[in-house]
N, C-alpha and C positions, 0 to 999 in steps of 0.2 A: 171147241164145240163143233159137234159135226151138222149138215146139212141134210135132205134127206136121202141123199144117195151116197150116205156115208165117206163121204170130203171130211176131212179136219181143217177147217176155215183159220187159219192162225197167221195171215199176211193181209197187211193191209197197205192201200197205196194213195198216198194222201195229194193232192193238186194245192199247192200255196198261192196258186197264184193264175191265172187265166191269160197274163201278161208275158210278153217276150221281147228280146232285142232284136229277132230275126220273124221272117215274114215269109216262111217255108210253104210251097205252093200249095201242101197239099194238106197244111195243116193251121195255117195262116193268114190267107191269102188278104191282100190290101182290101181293107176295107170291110171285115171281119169286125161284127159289135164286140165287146168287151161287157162284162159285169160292170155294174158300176161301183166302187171301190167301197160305198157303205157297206155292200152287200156280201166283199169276201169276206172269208171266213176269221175269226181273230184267234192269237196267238193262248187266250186263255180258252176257247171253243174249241180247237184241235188237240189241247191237252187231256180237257175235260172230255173228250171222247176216246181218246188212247188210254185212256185209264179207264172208261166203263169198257172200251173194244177187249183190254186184255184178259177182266175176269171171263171173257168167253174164250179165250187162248189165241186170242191175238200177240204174238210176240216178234215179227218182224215189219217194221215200217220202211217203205220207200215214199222218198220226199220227191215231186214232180211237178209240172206246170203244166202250162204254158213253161215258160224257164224260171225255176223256182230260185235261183240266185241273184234276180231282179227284184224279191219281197224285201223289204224294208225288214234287218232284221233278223236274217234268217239264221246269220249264227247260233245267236241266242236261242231261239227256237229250236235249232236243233240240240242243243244242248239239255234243253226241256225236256224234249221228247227221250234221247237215250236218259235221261234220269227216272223215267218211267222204271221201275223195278222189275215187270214180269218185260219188256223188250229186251230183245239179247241180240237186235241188229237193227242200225240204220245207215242203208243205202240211199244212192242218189244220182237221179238223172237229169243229165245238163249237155248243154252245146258246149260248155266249156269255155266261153270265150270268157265269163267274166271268174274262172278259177285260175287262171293263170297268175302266180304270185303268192295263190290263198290255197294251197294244197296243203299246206301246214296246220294252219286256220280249221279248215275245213277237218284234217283229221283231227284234230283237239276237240272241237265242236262234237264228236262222236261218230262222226258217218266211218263205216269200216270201207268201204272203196264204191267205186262212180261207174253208172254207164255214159258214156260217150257218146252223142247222137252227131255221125259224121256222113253224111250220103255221098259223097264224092270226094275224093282224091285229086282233082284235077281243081285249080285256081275258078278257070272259066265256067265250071258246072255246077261250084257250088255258087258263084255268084246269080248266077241263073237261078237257081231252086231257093234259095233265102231271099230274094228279090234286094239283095245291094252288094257293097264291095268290102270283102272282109279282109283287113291287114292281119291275118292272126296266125300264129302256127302252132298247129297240133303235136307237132315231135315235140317240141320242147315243153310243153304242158304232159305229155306223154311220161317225159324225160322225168317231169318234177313229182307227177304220181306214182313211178318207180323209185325215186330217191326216197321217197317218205311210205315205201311198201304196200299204197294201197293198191294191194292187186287181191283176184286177179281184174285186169282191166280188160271191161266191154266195151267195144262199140257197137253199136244200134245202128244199121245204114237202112231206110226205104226203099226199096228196089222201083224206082221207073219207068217203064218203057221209054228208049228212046233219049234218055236223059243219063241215067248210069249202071243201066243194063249190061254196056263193055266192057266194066271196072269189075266186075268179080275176081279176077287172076291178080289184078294188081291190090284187091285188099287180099285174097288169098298170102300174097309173097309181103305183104305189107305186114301180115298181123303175126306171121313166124319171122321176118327183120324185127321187128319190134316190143313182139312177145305182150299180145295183146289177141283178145279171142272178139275174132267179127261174128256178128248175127243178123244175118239178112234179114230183114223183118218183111212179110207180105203187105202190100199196100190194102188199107181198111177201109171199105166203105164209110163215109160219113155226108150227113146230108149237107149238101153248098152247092148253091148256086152260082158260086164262084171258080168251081174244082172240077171237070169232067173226069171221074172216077175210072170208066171204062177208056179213056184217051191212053190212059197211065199204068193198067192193072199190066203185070207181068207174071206166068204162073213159073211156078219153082222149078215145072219140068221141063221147060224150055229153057230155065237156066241149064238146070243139069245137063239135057243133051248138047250144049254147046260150048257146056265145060270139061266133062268126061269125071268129074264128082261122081263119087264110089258112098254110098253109106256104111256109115262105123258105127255109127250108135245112136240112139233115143233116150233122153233124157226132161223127163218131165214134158216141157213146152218146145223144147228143140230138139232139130233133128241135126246131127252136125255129119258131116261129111268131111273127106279126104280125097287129095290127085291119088293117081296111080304110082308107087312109090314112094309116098309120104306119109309122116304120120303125124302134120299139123293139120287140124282140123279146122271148118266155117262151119258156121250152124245156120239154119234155115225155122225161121218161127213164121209156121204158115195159118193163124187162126183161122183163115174164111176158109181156103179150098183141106187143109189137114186141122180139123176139128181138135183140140184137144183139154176139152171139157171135161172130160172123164177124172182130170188132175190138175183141173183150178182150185186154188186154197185161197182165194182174196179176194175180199170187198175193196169200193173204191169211194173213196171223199172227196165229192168236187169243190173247188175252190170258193161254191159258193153255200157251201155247208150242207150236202144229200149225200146218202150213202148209197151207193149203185149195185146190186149183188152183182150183175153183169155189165159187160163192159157192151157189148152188142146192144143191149134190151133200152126200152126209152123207159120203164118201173125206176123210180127215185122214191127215196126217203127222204125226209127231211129232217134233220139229226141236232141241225144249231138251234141254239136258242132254250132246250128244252132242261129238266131238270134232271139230275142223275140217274135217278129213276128211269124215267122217261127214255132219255140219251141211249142206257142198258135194253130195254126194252125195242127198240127200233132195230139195233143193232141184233139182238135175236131173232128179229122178225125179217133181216136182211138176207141173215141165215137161211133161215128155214124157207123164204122167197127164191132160193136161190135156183134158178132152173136147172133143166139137166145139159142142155146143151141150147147155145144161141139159135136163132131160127133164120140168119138170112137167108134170102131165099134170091133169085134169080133179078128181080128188080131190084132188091134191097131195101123194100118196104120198109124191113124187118130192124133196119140198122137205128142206132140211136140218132136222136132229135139233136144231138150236142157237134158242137164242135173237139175235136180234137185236144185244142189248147182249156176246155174249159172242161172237160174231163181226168185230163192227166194221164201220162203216156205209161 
Protein backbone atom coordinates (compact mmCIF):
# COMPACT_ATOMS: atom_id res chain seq x y z
CA UNK A 1 0.00 0.00 0.00
CA UNK A 2 1.28 3.31 -0.72
CA UNK A 3 1.16 6.54 1.38
CA UNK A 4 0.43 9.70 0.03
CA UNK A 5 3.48 10.69 -1.36
CA UNK A 6 3.56 7.60 -3.11
CA UNK A 7 6.05 5.36 -0.64
CA UNK A 8 5.18 1.58 -0.85
CA UNK A 9 4.94 0.92 2.95
CA UNK A 10 5.90 -2.92 3.00
CA UNK A 11 8.38 -3.02 6.21
CA UNK A 12 7.66 -3.16 9.43
CA UNK A 13 9.57 -2.95 12.56
CA UNK A 14 8.22 -4.60 15.56
CA UNK A 15 9.75 -3.66 19.60
CA UNK A 16 9.27 -7.19 21.81
CA UNK A 17 10.19 -5.82 24.35
CA UNK A 18 11.20 -2.37 26.17
CA UNK A 19 13.54 -4.43 28.29
CA UNK A 20 17.50 -4.79 28.12
CA UNK A 21 20.53 -6.48 29.74
CA UNK A 22 22.52 -3.30 28.96
CA UNK A 23 22.08 0.30 30.12
CA UNK A 24 23.38 2.25 27.03
CA UNK A 25 23.81 6.08 28.05
CA UNK A 26 21.96 7.20 25.45
CA UNK A 27 19.36 4.95 25.22
CA UNK A 28 18.92 3.46 28.72
CA UNK A 29 20.19 5.39 31.02
CA UNK A 30 19.77 4.00 34.90
CA UNK A 31 16.79 4.78 36.04
CA UNK A 32 14.77 4.82 32.87
CA UNK A 33 10.70 3.59 33.68
CA UNK A 34 9.86 0.54 31.89
CA UNK A 35 6.27 -0.65 30.77
CA UNK A 36 4.83 -2.62 32.95
CA UNK A 37 4.89 -6.13 31.85
CA UNK A 38 0.76 -6.49 31.68
CA UNK A 39 1.07 -4.07 29.16
CA UNK A 40 3.58 -5.49 26.55
CA UNK A 41 2.41 -6.67 23.76
CA UNK A 42 1.60 -10.71 23.44
CA UNK A 43 2.81 -13.18 21.14
CA UNK A 44 -0.92 -13.87 19.81
CA UNK A 45 -1.24 -9.54 19.29
CA UNK A 46 1.89 -9.38 17.14
CA UNK A 47 0.72 -12.12 14.94
CA UNK A 48 -2.64 -10.97 14.59
CA UNK A 49 -1.41 -7.71 13.32
CA UNK A 50 1.30 -9.18 10.87
CA UNK A 51 -1.31 -10.82 9.16
CA UNK A 52 -3.87 -7.77 8.81
CA UNK A 53 -0.18 -5.44 8.23
CA UNK A 54 0.49 -7.74 5.28
CA UNK A 55 -2.69 -7.58 3.16
CA UNK A 56 -1.52 -3.94 2.82
CA UNK A 57 2.00 -5.33 1.57
CA UNK A 58 3.74 -5.54 4.56
CA UNK A 59 6.28 -8.34 3.80
CA UNK A 60 9.51 -7.69 5.62
CA UNK A 61 9.62 -7.66 9.68
CA UNK A 62 12.51 -6.68 11.74
CA UNK A 63 12.39 -7.95 15.32
CA UNK A 64 13.85 -5.07 17.97
CA UNK A 65 13.76 -3.82 21.56
CA UNK A 66 14.93 -2.56 24.07
CA UNK A 67 17.03 -6.13 23.34
CA UNK A 68 14.51 -8.47 21.95
CA UNK A 69 16.32 -11.66 22.89
CA UNK A 70 15.66 -10.95 26.68
CA UNK A 71 11.53 -11.73 25.68
CA UNK A 72 10.52 -14.96 27.10
CA UNK A 73 10.10 -16.88 24.10
CA UNK A 74 11.21 -15.38 21.25
CA UNK A 75 12.30 -18.27 19.34
CA UNK A 76 9.03 -19.49 19.07
CA UNK A 77 7.76 -16.13 18.15
CA UNK A 78 9.76 -15.78 15.52
CA UNK A 79 8.93 -18.72 14.01
CA UNK A 80 5.36 -17.49 14.13
CA UNK A 81 6.04 -14.66 12.46
CA UNK A 82 8.20 -16.07 9.16
CA UNK A 83 5.24 -18.57 8.99
CA UNK A 84 3.32 -15.59 8.06
CA UNK A 85 2.69 -16.45 4.26
CA UNK A 86 2.98 -12.97 2.40
CA UNK A 87 6.62 -12.18 4.80
CA UNK A 88 9.57 -13.06 2.74
CA UNK A 89 12.06 -11.79 5.46
CA UNK A 90 12.82 -11.65 9.04
CA UNK A 91 15.65 -9.80 10.43
CA UNK A 92 17.00 -8.78 13.75
CA UNK A 93 18.59 -6.47 15.90
CA UNK A 94 20.53 -7.25 19.06
CA UNK A 95 23.78 -6.45 21.19
CA UNK A 96 24.50 -9.91 20.69
CA UNK A 97 25.59 -10.87 24.01
CA UNK A 98 22.78 -13.35 24.58
CA UNK A 99 23.26 -14.97 20.76
CA UNK A 100 26.38 -16.30 21.25
CA UNK A 101 25.79 -20.29 21.04
CA UNK A 102 22.24 -19.66 19.57
CA UNK A 103 23.27 -18.61 15.90
CA UNK A 104 21.99 -21.94 14.82
CA UNK A 105 18.76 -21.46 16.96
CA UNK A 106 18.23 -18.27 15.76
CA UNK A 107 18.58 -19.13 11.97
CA UNK A 108 16.02 -22.21 12.21
CA UNK A 109 13.77 -19.86 13.99
CA UNK A 110 13.67 -17.95 10.59
CA UNK A 111 15.51 -14.70 10.98
CA UNK A 112 17.73 -14.57 7.57
CA UNK A 113 20.86 -12.48 9.36
CA UNK A 114 21.24 -9.75 12.36
CA UNK A 115 22.27 -6.28 13.02
CA UNK A 116 24.93 -5.98 15.48
CA UNK A 117 24.61 -2.97 17.79
CA UNK A 118 28.53 -2.54 18.82
CA UNK A 119 29.59 1.32 19.68
CA UNK A 120 33.06 0.82 20.51
CA UNK A 121 35.84 -1.49 19.98
CA UNK A 122 37.91 -0.66 22.93
CA UNK A 123 37.12 -2.85 26.46
CA UNK A 124 37.09 0.53 28.60
CA UNK A 125 34.50 2.56 26.20
CA UNK A 126 32.06 0.17 25.90
CA UNK A 127 31.97 -0.37 29.54
CA UNK A 128 31.45 3.26 30.04
CA UNK A 129 28.56 3.57 27.51
CA UNK A 130 26.55 0.26 28.73
CA UNK A 131 27.14 1.41 32.30
CA UNK A 132 28.84 -2.16 33.50
CA UNK A 133 31.45 -4.72 32.78
CA UNK A 134 30.94 -7.04 29.80
CA UNK A 135 33.07 -10.41 29.63
CA UNK A 136 31.79 -11.00 26.03
CA UNK A 137 33.51 -11.12 22.66
CA UNK A 138 32.30 -10.13 19.42
CA UNK A 139 34.80 -11.97 17.03
CA UNK A 140 33.73 -15.26 18.00
CA UNK A 141 29.88 -14.52 17.74
CA UNK A 142 31.09 -12.77 14.65
CA UNK A 143 32.91 -16.04 13.78
CA UNK A 144 29.62 -18.37 14.56
CA UNK A 145 27.29 -15.81 12.22
CA UNK A 146 29.69 -16.61 9.32
CA UNK A 147 29.82 -20.38 10.02
CA UNK A 148 25.97 -20.61 9.79
CA UNK A 149 25.99 -17.73 6.53
CA UNK A 150 23.95 -15.23 8.04
CA UNK A 151 25.34 -12.54 6.32
CA UNK A 152 25.68 -10.00 5.25
CA UNK A 153 26.45 -8.77 8.73
CA UNK A 154 25.73 -5.30 10.27
CA UNK A 155 26.88 -3.47 12.83
CA UNK A 156 25.06 -0.36 14.12
CA UNK A 157 27.69 1.87 16.10
CA UNK A 158 26.31 5.50 17.72
CA UNK A 159 28.64 8.01 17.08
CA UNK A 160 29.63 10.03 20.49
CA UNK A 161 31.24 12.93 20.81
CA UNK A 162 34.08 12.40 22.97
CA UNK A 163 33.26 8.84 23.73
CA UNK A 164 34.11 6.92 20.21
CA UNK A 165 34.30 9.61 17.80
CA UNK A 166 38.42 8.30 17.44
CA UNK A 167 37.29 4.74 16.59
CA UNK A 168 35.99 5.23 12.98
CA UNK A 169 39.59 3.94 11.14
CA UNK A 170 39.57 1.20 13.47
CA UNK A 171 35.89 -0.18 12.66
CA UNK A 172 36.88 1.01 9.14
CA UNK A 173 39.88 -1.80 9.10
CA UNK A 174 37.78 -3.80 11.59
CA UNK A 175 34.72 -4.42 9.17
CA UNK A 176 37.24 -5.33 5.75
CA UNK A 177 39.35 -7.89 8.60
CA UNK A 178 36.29 -9.31 9.36
CA UNK A 179 34.00 -8.90 6.47
CA UNK A 180 31.14 -7.22 8.15
CA UNK A 181 29.68 -3.75 6.94
CA UNK A 182 29.72 -0.84 9.77
CA UNK A 183 26.92 1.92 9.80
CA UNK A 184 27.53 4.85 11.77
CA UNK A 185 24.22 5.66 12.93
CA UNK A 186 23.72 9.75 13.87
CA UNK A 187 22.86 10.15 17.39
CA UNK A 188 18.79 10.88 17.67
CA UNK A 189 17.24 13.21 19.70
CA UNK A 190 14.87 11.72 22.33
CA UNK A 191 13.34 13.25 25.23
CA UNK A 192 15.35 12.40 28.89
CA UNK A 193 16.23 14.05 31.45
CA UNK A 194 18.60 11.78 32.11
CA UNK A 195 20.79 12.18 28.50
CA UNK A 196 22.16 15.64 27.40
CA UNK A 197 21.61 15.18 23.83
CA UNK A 198 23.69 18.21 22.55
CA UNK A 199 26.81 16.94 25.14
CA UNK A 200 27.03 13.99 22.79
CA UNK A 201 25.73 15.01 19.15
CA UNK A 202 28.58 14.64 16.49
CA UNK A 203 27.82 15.77 12.94
CA UNK A 204 29.08 13.33 10.02
CA UNK A 205 31.10 16.14 8.52
CA UNK A 206 33.37 16.56 11.02
CA UNK A 207 33.80 12.93 10.91
CA UNK A 208 34.57 13.15 7.35
CA UNK A 209 37.11 15.86 7.47
CA UNK A 210 39.11 14.12 10.06
CA UNK A 211 38.98 10.90 8.26
CA UNK A 212 39.61 11.87 4.62
CA UNK A 213 36.22 9.50 3.55
CA UNK A 214 35.55 9.86 -0.12
CA UNK A 215 31.65 9.11 -1.00
CA UNK A 216 30.80 6.07 -3.33
CA UNK A 217 27.38 5.72 -3.14
CA UNK A 218 23.76 6.32 -1.70
CA UNK A 219 21.63 3.71 -1.13
CA UNK A 220 18.31 4.17 0.25
CA UNK A 221 19.05 5.32 4.11
CA UNK A 222 22.73 5.19 3.89
CA UNK A 223 25.44 6.92 2.58
CA UNK A 224 28.51 4.61 2.57
CA UNK A 225 31.85 5.98 1.92
CA UNK A 226 35.58 4.72 1.20
CA UNK A 227 39.63 5.70 2.23
CA UNK A 228 41.46 6.95 -0.63
CA UNK A 229 42.56 3.73 -2.27
CA UNK A 230 40.12 1.32 -1.11
CA UNK A 231 37.12 -0.11 -2.00
CA UNK A 232 35.59 -1.31 1.39
CA UNK A 233 33.15 0.86 2.31
CA UNK A 234 31.42 2.46 6.15
CA UNK A 235 28.09 3.84 5.79
CA UNK A 236 26.89 6.83 7.60
CA UNK A 237 22.73 6.90 8.45
CA UNK A 238 22.27 10.49 9.20
CA UNK A 239 18.30 10.91 9.88
CA UNK A 240 18.35 14.34 11.67
CA UNK A 241 21.03 16.63 9.91
CA UNK A 242 20.69 14.19 5.98
CA UNK A 243 16.85 13.73 6.04
CA UNK A 244 15.96 10.81 4.17
CA UNK A 245 12.22 10.53 4.07
CA UNK A 246 11.70 10.74 0.83
CA UNK A 247 12.52 6.54 0.93
CA UNK A 248 10.96 5.46 4.28
CA UNK A 249 8.87 2.19 3.64
CA UNK A 250 8.00 1.33 7.51
CA UNK A 251 5.60 1.61 10.19
CA UNK A 252 6.78 0.87 13.79
CA UNK A 253 5.06 -1.45 16.68
CA UNK A 254 5.94 -0.39 20.03
CA UNK A 255 6.35 -2.86 22.59
CA UNK A 256 3.39 -1.80 24.14
CA UNK A 257 1.08 -2.40 21.22
CA UNK A 258 0.94 1.42 18.92
CA UNK A 259 1.83 1.67 15.65
CA UNK A 260 3.97 4.77 14.92
CA UNK A 261 4.01 6.00 11.06
CA UNK A 262 7.17 8.02 12.17
CA UNK A 263 9.75 7.34 14.17
CA UNK A 264 10.50 11.35 15.01
CA UNK A 265 6.50 12.19 15.48
CA UNK A 266 4.92 11.63 19.07
CA UNK A 267 1.07 10.45 16.54
CA UNK A 268 0.60 6.64 17.94
CA UNK A 269 -1.98 4.40 17.19
CA UNK A 270 -3.21 1.97 19.16
CA UNK A 271 -3.31 -1.34 17.41
CA UNK A 272 -3.54 -4.18 20.36
CA UNK A 273 -6.50 -5.25 21.56
CA UNK A 274 -8.71 -4.61 18.63
CA UNK A 275 -10.66 -6.83 16.24
CA UNK A 276 -9.19 -7.79 12.78
CA UNK A 277 -11.20 -5.55 11.27
CA UNK A 278 -10.20 -2.90 13.44
CA UNK A 279 -6.39 -3.97 13.77
CA UNK A 280 -6.57 -3.67 9.28
CA UNK A 281 -8.02 -0.43 9.52
CA UNK A 282 -5.55 1.42 11.93
CA UNK A 283 -2.99 0.13 10.01
CA UNK A 284 -4.40 1.88 6.90
CA UNK A 285 -4.80 4.90 8.71
CA UNK A 286 -0.95 4.49 9.79
CA UNK A 287 -0.42 4.74 6.15
CA UNK A 288 -2.08 7.37 4.91
CA UNK A 289 -0.99 9.41 8.48
CA UNK A 290 2.25 9.03 7.31
CA UNK A 291 4.00 12.52 7.04
CA UNK A 292 6.25 13.72 4.46
CA UNK A 293 9.19 14.26 6.31
CA UNK A 294 10.03 14.49 10.39
CA UNK A 295 9.89 18.07 11.63
CA UNK A 296 12.72 18.35 14.28
CA UNK A 297 13.56 21.47 14.50
CA UNK A 298 16.47 23.30 16.46
CA UNK A 299 15.12 22.60 20.08
CA UNK A 300 13.78 19.24 19.20
CA UNK A 301 10.41 20.06 20.28
CA UNK A 302 9.53 18.09 17.45
CA UNK A 303 11.18 14.72 18.66
CA UNK A 304 9.18 11.81 20.08
CA UNK A 305 7.74 11.70 23.74
CA UNK A 306 9.32 7.86 23.92
CA UNK A 307 12.16 6.53 24.93
CA UNK A 308 14.44 4.82 22.57
CA UNK A 309 14.22 1.27 24.11
CA UNK A 310 10.41 1.67 24.12
CA UNK A 311 10.15 2.41 20.48
CA UNK A 312 12.47 -0.01 19.05
CA UNK A 313 15.62 0.73 17.17
Amino acid sequence: MKDLYNREIDYLRISVTDRCNLRCLYCMPDGIETIEKSKIIRDEDIIQIINEASKTGIKKVRITGGEPLVRSGIYELIRKIRSVKAIEEVVLTTNGILLKGHVKELKDSGVSRVNLSIDSLRESTVNGIVGSTLDFSYLELIKELHEHNMTPIKINTVLLKGVNDHEVLDFYNFSDQYDCEVRFIELMPFESDRFNYNDYYISKEVILKRNSLVLSRKLNNVEYYTMPNSTKEIGFINAVSSKFCEDCNRLRLTSDGYIKPCLHSNKELLVKGKTDEDVLEVIKKAIKEKPKQHKLDKSYTNSSKRSMNKIGG
